[in-house]
N, C-alpha and C positions, 0 to 999 in steps of 0.2 A: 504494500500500500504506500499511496504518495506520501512522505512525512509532512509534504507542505498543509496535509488534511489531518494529524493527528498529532495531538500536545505529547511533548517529550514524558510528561509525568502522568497521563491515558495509557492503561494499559488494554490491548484491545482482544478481544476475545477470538480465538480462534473462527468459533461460527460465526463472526463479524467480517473475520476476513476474508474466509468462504463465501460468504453473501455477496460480499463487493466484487468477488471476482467475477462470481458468476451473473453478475449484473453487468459486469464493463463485458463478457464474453459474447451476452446478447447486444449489448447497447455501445456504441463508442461515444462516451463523453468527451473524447481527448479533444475536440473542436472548442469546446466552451474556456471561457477566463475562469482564474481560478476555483475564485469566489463562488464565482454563478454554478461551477461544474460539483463543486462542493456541497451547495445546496440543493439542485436536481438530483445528486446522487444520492444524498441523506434522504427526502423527500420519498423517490424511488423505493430505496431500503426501504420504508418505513409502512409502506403502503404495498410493494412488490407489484406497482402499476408504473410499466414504463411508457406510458402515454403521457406522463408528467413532463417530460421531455419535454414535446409540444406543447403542453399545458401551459406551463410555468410560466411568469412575466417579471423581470425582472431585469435591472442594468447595473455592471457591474462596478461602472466609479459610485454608484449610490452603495450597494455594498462594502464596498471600503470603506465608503465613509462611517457606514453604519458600523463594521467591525471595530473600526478605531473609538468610536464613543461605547463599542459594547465594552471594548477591554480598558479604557480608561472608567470603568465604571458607571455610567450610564445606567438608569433604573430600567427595570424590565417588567412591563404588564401586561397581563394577561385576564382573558372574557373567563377564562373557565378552571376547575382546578385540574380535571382533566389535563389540561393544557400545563399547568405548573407540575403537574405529576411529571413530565414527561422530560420537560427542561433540568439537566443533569448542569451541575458545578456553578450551577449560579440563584442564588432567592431571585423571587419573585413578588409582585403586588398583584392582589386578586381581592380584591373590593365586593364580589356578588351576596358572600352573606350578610353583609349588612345592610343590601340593597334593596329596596320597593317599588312593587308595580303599580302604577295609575295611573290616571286618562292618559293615554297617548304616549306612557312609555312602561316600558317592558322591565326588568329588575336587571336585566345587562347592559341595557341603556343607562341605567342609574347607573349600573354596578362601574361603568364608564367612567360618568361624573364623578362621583365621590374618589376613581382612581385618579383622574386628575388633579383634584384639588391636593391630593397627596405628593403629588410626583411633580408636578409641574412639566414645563417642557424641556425635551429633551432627553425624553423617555424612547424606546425601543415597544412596541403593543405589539402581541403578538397574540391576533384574533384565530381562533380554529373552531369555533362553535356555534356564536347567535350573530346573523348580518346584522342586527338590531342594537347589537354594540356598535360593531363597524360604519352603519348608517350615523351613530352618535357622535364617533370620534371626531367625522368627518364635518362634525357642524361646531368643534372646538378648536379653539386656536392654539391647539397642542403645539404645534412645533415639532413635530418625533424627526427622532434620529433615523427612525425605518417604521415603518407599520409592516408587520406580514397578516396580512390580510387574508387568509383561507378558510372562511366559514363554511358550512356544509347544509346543503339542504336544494329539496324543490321550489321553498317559494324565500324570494329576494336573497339569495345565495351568490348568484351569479350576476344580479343587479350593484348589490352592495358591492360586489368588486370591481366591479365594471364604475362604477361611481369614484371607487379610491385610483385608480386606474386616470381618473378625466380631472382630480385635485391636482396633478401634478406632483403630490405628497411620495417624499421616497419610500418604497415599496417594494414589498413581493408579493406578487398575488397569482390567482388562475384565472381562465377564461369560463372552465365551465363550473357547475352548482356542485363539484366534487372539490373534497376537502376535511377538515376533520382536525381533533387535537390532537392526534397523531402528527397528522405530516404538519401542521403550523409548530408546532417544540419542534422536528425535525428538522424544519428550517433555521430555525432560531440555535440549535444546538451546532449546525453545519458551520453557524459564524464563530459559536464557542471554541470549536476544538480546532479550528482553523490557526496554523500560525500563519504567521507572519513573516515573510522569506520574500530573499533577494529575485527576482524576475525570472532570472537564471532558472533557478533552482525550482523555481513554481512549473517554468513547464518541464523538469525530467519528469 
């Protein structure tokens, strides 16, 4: 495995290794930038759907940028715990239990708010569950270092991305209503374990 994708002090599991390989044997990610090839392929892992491939949307100086505020420490939010379950070597903010639903907004819409007022901007969100967070963020003047944006569902799934998508706001999201707290920590963890290396060195 590439070391430029795994922390010198990650120790990775055999079946992990296995997984990856046999995912690059179907799939050549070797065309993508680091970053980007990093988080397709975690993504992929995590789900063992390589249509994510095509799915994914994403650019990868906005990645950077977002790596560099994750590892300077930059707070990390999250719609669900599902989602914070999933996210390894780093806390997280998840506001939904003490969140409430009423006219016109949902307890992930709140669960939003209240994480805002906590974090402020300059947060990293890392949506995998309710568009109805992602609908909310986008109507706050967060500021996020990245939003990953991959809610799951039939109805306003693929809206609600398609909306973060047209903010201009840096991002990773999908095109279609597939999605999940799996692969949104997947992404978010692909920027984790990602070092940081010379150019060189990123494409052997």
């Amino acid at each position: 495995m590439n070391r430029a994708f795994v922390p010198e002090d990650r120790v990775v599991h055999p079946i992990e290794q296995e997984s990856f390989r046999r995912l690059r044997a179907r799939l050549d990610t070797s065309h993508f930038p680091p970053l980007t090839r990093a988080v397709v392929e975690r993504v992929i892992h995590s789900a063992a759907d390589l249509d994510y491939a095509e799915d994914l949307v994403m650019d990868e100086g906005t990645l950077e940028r977002a790596h560099a505020a994750l590892h300077a420490g930059a707070p990390v939010v999250v719609d669900v715990e599902m989602v914070a379950a999933g996210i390894t070597r780093r806390g997280t903010v998840c506001r939904l239990k003490d969140a409430r639903s009423g006219p016109g907004l949902t307890r992930s819409a709140h669960a939003v708010r209240l994480a805002y007022e906590e974090v402020g901007p300059g947060a990293l969100w890392v949506i995998g569950c309710a568009p109805t967070a992602l609908e909310e963020l986008l109507t706050l003047d967060a500021s996020p270092a990245l939003v990953i944006g991959l809610p799951v569902g039939f109805v306003g799934a693929a809206e609600s991305k398609a909306a973060l998508r047209e903010s201009g706001l840096p991002a990773v999201s999908n095109v279609s209503m597939k999605g999940g707290s799996a692969v949104a920590a997947a992404a978010l963890n692909a920027l984790l374990y990602h070092l940081a290396a010379p150019a060189s060195k990123e494409k052997s």
